[in-house]
Structures are given as structure tokens and as C-alpha cells.
Backbone as CSV, one residue per row, in Angstrom:
resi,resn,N_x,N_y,N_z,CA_x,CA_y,CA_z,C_x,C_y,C_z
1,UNK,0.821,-1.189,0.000,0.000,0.000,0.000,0.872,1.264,0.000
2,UNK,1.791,1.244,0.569,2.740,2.347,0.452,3.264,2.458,-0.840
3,UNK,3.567,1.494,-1.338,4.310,2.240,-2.652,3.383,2.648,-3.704
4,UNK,1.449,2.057,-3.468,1.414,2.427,-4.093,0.648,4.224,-3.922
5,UNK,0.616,4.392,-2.818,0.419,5.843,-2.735,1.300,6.500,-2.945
6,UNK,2.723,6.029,-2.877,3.767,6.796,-3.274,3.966,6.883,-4.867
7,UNK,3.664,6.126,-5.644,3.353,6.499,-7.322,2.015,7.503,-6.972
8,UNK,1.018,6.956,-6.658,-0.056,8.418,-6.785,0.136,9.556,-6.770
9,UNK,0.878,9.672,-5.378,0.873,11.115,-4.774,2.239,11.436,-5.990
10,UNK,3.074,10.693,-6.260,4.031,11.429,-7.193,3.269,11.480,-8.629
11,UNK,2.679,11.120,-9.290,2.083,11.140,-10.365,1.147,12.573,-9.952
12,UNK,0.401,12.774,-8.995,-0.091,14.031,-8.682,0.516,15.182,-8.665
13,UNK,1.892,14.785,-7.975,2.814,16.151,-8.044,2.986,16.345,-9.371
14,UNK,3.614,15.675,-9.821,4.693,15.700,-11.107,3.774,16.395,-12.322
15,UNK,2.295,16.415,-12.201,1.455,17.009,-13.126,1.014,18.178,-12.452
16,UNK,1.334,18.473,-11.125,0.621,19.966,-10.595,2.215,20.726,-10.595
17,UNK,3.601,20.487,-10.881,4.546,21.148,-10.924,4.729,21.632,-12.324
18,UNK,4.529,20.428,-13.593,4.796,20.448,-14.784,3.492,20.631,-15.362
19,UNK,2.184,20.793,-14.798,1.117,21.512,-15.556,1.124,22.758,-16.643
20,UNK,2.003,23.832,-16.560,2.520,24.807,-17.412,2.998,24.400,-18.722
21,UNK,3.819,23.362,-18.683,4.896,22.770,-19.728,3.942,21.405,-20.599
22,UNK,2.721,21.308,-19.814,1.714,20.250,-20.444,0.926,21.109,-21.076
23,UNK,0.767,21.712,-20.985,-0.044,22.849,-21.959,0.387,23.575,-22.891
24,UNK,2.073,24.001,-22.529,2.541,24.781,-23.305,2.797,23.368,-24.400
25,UNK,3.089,22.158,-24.397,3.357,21.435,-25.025,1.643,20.915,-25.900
26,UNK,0.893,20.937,-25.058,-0.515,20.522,-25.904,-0.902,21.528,-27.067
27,UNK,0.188,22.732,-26.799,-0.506,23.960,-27.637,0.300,23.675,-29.149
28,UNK,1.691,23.604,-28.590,2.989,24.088,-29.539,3.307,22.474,-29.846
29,UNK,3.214,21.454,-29.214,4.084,20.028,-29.139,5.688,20.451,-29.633
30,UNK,5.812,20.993,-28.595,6.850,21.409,-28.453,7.512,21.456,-26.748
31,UNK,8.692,20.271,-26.479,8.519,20.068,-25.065,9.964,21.210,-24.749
32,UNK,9.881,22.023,-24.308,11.166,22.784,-23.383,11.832,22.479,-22.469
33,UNK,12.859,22.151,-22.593,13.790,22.267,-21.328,13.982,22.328,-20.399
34,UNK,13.244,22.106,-18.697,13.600,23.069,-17.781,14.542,22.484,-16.922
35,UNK,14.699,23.075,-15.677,15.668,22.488,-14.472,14.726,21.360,-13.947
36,UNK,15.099,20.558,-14.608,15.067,18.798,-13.603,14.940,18.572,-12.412
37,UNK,15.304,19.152,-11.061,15.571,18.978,-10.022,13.337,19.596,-9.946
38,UNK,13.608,20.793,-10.121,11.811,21.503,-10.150,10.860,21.117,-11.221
39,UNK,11.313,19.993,-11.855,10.453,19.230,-12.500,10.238,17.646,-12.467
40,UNK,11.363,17.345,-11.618,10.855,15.859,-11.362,11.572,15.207,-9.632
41,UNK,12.559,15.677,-9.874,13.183,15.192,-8.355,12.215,16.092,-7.115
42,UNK,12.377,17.272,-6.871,11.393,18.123,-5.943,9.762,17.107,-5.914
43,UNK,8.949,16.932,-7.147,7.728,16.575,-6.941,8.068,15.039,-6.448
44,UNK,8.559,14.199,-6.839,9.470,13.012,-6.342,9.749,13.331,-4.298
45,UNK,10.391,13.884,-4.604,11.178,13.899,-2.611,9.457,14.431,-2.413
46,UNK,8.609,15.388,-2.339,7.269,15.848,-1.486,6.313,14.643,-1.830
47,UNK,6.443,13.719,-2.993,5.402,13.082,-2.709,6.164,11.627,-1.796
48,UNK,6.963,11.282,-1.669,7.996,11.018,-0.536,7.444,11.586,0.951
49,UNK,7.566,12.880,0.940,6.911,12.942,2.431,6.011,13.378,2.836
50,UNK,5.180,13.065,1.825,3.532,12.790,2.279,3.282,11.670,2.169
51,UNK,4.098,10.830,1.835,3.718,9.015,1.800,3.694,8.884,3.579
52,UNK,5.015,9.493,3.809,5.525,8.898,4.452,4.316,9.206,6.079
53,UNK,4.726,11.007,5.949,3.652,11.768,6.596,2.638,11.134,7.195
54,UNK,1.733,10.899,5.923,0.244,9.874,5.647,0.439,8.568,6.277
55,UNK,1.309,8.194,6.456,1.635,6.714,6.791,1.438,6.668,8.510
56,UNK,1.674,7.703,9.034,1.649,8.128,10.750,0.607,8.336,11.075
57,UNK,-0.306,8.908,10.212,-1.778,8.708,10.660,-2.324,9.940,11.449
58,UNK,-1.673,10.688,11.324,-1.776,12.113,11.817,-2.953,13.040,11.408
59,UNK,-3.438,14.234,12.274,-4.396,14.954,11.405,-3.800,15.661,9.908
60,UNK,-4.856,15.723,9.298,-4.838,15.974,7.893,-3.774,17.540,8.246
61,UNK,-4.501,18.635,9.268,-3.823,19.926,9.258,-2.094,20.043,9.610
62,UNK,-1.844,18.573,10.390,-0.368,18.488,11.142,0.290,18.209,9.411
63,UNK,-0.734,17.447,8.863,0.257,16.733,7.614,0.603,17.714,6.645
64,UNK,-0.708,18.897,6.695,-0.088,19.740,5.274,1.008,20.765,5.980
65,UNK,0.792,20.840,7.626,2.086,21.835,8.070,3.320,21.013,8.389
66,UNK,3.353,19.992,8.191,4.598,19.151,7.933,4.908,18.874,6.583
67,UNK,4.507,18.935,5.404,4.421,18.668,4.159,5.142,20.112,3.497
68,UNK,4.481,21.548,4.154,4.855,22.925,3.724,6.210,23.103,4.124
69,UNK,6.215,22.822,5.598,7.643,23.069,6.137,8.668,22.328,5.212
70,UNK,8.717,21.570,5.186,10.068,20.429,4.223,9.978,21.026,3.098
71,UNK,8.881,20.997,2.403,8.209,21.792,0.918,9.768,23.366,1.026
72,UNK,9.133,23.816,1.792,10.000,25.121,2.372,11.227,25.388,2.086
73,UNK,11.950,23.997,2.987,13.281,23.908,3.306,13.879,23.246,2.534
74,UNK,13.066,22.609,1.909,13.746,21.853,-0.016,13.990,22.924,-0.666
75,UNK,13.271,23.779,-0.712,13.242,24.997,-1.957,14.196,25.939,-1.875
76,UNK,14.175,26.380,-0.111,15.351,27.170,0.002,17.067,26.315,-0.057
77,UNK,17.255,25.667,0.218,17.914,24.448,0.038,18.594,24.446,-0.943
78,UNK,18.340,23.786,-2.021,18.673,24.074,-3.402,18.591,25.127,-4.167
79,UNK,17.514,26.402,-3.512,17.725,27.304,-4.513,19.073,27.761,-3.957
80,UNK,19.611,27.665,-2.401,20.709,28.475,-2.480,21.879,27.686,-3.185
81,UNK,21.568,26.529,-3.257,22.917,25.840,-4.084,23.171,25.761,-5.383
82,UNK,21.413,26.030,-6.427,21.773,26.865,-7.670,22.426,28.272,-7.512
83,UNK,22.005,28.700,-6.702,22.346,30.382,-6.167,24.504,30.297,-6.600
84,UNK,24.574,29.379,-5.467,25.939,29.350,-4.969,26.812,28.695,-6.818
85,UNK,25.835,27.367,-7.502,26.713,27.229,-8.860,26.149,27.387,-10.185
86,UNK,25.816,28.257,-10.500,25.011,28.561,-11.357,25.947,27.753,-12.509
87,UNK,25.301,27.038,-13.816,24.902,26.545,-14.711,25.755,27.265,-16.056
């Protein structure tokens, strides 16, 4: 049961991060480029810890303020380490 909420919830992310680029591609079929890490690893690691989250059995409100926080500290995280080697 876990793994398979963990494909769900990542199949959920991975289309609410890359929703922009599914459209821009349904319009143009034309797929662009972007940074990898904010298009598949990021929705990957959050639906990761909401598996995991979900798995503790916690209220729904503890899970999305445990879900935001990490959400948070992923983002700042790596953005400072694109920050620090830019490309």
C-alpha cells in the first residue's frame, strides 16, 4: 500500500509542478527544457513525504504543516545551491 500511494501522490505532483509545460506542449508540441531537479526530483522527494507523513496517521492539518515546512526547506535548500553554482 505504500508504494502504491507513493506512485499516486508522485504522479499528482509531477502534473501539478509540470502543468505549465503540459499545456505549453498541448498547444505548440513542443517540449522545453527546464531544471530537472523543479520538474521531477522536488515533486518526487514531497510526494515522498507525504507518503511517508500519511503513513503516521496524523491529522490531515499536522500533515499539510509538515508537508509545507520540508516543501520550504527543499526549496530554500537548493535554490541556495543553484544560487551558490550557477549553470
Amino acid at each position: 500500500m505504500f508504494g502504491f500511494n507513493w506512485i499516486l501522490n508522485s504522479l499528482v505532483f509531477l502534473v501539478i509542478f509540470n502543468l505549465s509545460q503540459i499545456i505549453s506542449w498541448y498547444r505548440t508540441r513542443i517540449w522545453q527544457p527546464t531544471n530537472s531537479f523543479f520538474s521531477f526530483v522536488f515533486p518526487l522527494v514531497l510526494a515522498l513525504v507525504l507518503t511517508i507523513v500519511d503513513s503516521l496517521r496524523l491529522y490531515v492539518i499536522v500533515q499539510i504543516i509538515i508537508l509545507a515546512v520540508v516543501g520550504i526547506f527543499l526549496y530554500w535548500l537548493f535554490i541556495s545551491y543553484y544560487r551558490g553554482n550557477p549553470k
